[in-house]
Every structure is written in structure tokens, then in C-alpha cells.
MIMAR-459418 format. One record per residue (C-alpha): residue number from 1; residue in one letter; x, y, z. Coordinates in Angstrom, 2 decimals. Example, Ala and Ser with C-alpha at 12.3 -4.5 7.8 and 13.67 -1.06 7.14 Angstrom:
! residues 2
  resi  resn       c1       c2       c3
     1     A    12.30    -4.50     7.80
     2     S    13.67    -1.06     7.14
! end
This chain:
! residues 130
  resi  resn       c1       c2       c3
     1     X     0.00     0.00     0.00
     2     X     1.08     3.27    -1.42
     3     X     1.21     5.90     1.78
     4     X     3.96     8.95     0.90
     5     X     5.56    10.52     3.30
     6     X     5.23    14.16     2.52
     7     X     1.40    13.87     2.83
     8     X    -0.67    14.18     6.65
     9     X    -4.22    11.66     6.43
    10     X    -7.47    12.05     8.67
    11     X    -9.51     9.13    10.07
    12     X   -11.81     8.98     7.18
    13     X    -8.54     8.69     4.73
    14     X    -8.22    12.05     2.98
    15     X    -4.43    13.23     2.32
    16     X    -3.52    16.65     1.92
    17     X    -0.27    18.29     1.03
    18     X     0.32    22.12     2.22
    19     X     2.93    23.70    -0.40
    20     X     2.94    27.07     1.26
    21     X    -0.55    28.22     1.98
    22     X    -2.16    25.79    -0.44
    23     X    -3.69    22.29     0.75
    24     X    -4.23    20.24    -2.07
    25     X    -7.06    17.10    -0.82
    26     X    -7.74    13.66    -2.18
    27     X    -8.07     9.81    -0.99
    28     X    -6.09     7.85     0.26
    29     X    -4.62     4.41    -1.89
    30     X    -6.35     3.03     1.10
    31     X    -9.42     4.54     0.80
    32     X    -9.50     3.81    -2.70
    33     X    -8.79     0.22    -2.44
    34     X   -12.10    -0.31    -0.06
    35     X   -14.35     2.01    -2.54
    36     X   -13.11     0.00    -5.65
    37     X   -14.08     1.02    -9.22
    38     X   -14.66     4.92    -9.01
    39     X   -17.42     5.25   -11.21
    40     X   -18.18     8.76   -10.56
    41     X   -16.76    11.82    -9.12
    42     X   -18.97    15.07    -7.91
    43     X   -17.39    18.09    -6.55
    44     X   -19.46    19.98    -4.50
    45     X   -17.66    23.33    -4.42
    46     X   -16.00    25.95    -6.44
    47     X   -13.36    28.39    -6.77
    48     X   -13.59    30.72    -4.62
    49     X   -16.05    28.88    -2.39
    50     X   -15.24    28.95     1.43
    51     X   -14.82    25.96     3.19
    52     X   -15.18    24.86     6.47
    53     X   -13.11    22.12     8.78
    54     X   -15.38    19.14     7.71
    55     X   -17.07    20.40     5.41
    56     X   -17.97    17.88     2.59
    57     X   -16.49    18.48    -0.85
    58     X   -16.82    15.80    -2.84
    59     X   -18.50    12.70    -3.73
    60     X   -17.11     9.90    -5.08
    61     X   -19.27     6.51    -6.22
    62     X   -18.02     3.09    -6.91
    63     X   -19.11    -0.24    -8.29
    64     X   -19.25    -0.59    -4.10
    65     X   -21.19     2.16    -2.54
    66     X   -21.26     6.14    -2.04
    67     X   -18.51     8.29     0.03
    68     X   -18.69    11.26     0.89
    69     X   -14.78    13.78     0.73
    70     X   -14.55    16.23     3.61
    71     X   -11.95    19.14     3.51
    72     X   -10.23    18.16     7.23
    73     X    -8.98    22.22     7.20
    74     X   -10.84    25.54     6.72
    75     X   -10.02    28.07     3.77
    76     X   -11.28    29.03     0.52
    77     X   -11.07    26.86    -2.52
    78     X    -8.66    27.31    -4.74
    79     X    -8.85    25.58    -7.79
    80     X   -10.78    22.01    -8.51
    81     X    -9.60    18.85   -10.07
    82     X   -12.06    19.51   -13.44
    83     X   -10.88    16.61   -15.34
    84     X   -11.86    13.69   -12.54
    85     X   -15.46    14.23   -14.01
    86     X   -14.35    12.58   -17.33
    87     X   -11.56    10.56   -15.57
    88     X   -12.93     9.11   -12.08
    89     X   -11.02     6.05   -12.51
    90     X    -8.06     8.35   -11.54
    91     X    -8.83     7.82    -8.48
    92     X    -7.94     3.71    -8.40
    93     X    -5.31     4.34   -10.64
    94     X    -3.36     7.72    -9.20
    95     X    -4.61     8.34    -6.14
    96     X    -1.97    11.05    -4.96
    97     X    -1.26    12.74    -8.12
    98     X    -3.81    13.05   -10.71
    99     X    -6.84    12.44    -8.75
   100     X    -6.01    15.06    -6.20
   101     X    -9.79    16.87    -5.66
   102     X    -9.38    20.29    -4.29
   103     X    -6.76    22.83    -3.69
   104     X    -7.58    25.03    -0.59
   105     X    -5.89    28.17     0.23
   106     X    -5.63    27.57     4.51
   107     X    -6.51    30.19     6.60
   108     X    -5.86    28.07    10.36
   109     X    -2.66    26.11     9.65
   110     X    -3.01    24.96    13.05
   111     X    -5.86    22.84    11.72
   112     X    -2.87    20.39    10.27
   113     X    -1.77    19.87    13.89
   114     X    -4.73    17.16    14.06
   115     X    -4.08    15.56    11.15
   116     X    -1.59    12.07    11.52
   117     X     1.66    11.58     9.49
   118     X     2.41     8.76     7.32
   119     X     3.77     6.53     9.69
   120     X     0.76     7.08    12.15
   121     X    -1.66     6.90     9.15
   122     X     0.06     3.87     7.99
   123     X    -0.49     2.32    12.00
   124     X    -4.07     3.17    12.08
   125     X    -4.94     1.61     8.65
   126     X    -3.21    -1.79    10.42
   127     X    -5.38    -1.21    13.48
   128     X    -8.67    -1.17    11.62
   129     X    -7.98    -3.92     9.67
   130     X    -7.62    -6.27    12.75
! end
């Protein structure tokens, strides 16, 4: 399982990556491996659009079932991944890199204090699996 170190994961396996005061959100491998075949990708907000801690910003369906993509920090979109509409099985296939979701611009980086690294990420995932 794919889990990179330069990204910080919530409970309900988003990633984000802060490059300066940008957050850019998606799934995790993890998350994507439980969904299965992304059929269809819906992104509730738009540039521009503030967002809330929590606040759900996409939804994502699969062969499986429905999930729902919260933004785990508050801010104001920045830009949205346009081509996972036409593409959602970017998600399966590039999970941190082409089927990132939203890019936030972060107005509490303290908000990324709550959010686990990697290697706790990585111990949690092993701990729900048991």
C-alpha cells in the first residue's frame, strides 16, 4: 500500500499536502482500495467557495457504494480537479497525483496539527484492519 511521506491523512482517509498556503485534498490508496471502481466523481464546491473544517467536498461513487470527501482544514477553494469528471477512474489508478480533488488556500494552519503523518496513518490503517 502506497502511503507517501510528505502527505498528513485524517480518520476517514483524505491526504492533503500544504505547499505554502495551499492544501491540495484527495483519498487515500487506502481509501481507494475499499471504494473500488470509481465510477463517478462530484465536486461539490468551487473556486472561490469557502470551506469549512469538515465540510464535505466531494462525492465519489463506486461499483461498491457512495462516500462522501470532507476538507479536514478551513479556507477558501482554490482551484478544482475539473478533469476527474471525465476521468474518475483516476482515483484507483493515481490516487496522490492526478486524482487530487481540491486545492484550498488555509486560513488556520493549526488545523494540520490534528491531522496524523504517514507513519501514524500507515499504524491506524493496520489497526482497523484487525
Amino acid at each position: 500500500m502506497n502511503i507517501p511521506a510528505d502527505l498528513k491523512f485524517t480518520t476517514s482517509d483524505e491526504w492533503i499536502k500544504l505547499e505554502g498556503s495551499i492544501a491540495t485534498l484527495g483519498i487515500s490508496d487506502y481509501a481507494q482500495n475499499q471504494l473500488s471502481d470509481i465510477v463517478y466523481v462530484e465536486i461539490n464546491v468551487e473556486p472561490g467557495d469557502s470551506v469549512k473544517k469538515n465540510t464535505v467536498c466531494t462525492i465519489l461513487e463506486s461499483v461498491k457504494a457512495a462516500a462522501d470527501v470532507s476538507c479536514p482544514l478551513t479556507g477558501t477553494v482554490a482551484e478544482i480537479n475539473e478533469s476527474l469528471a471525465d476521468n474518475p477512474e483516476l482515483v484507483n489508478t493515481d490516487p496522490y497525483v492526478g486524482a487530487w480533488m481540491i486545492k484550498v488556500e488555509v486560513t488556520d494552519p493549526s488545523e494540520l496539527d490534528s491531522l496524523m503523518t504517514a507513519a501514524e496513518y500507515e499504524k491506524y490503517i493496520e489497526e482497523r484492519s484487525h
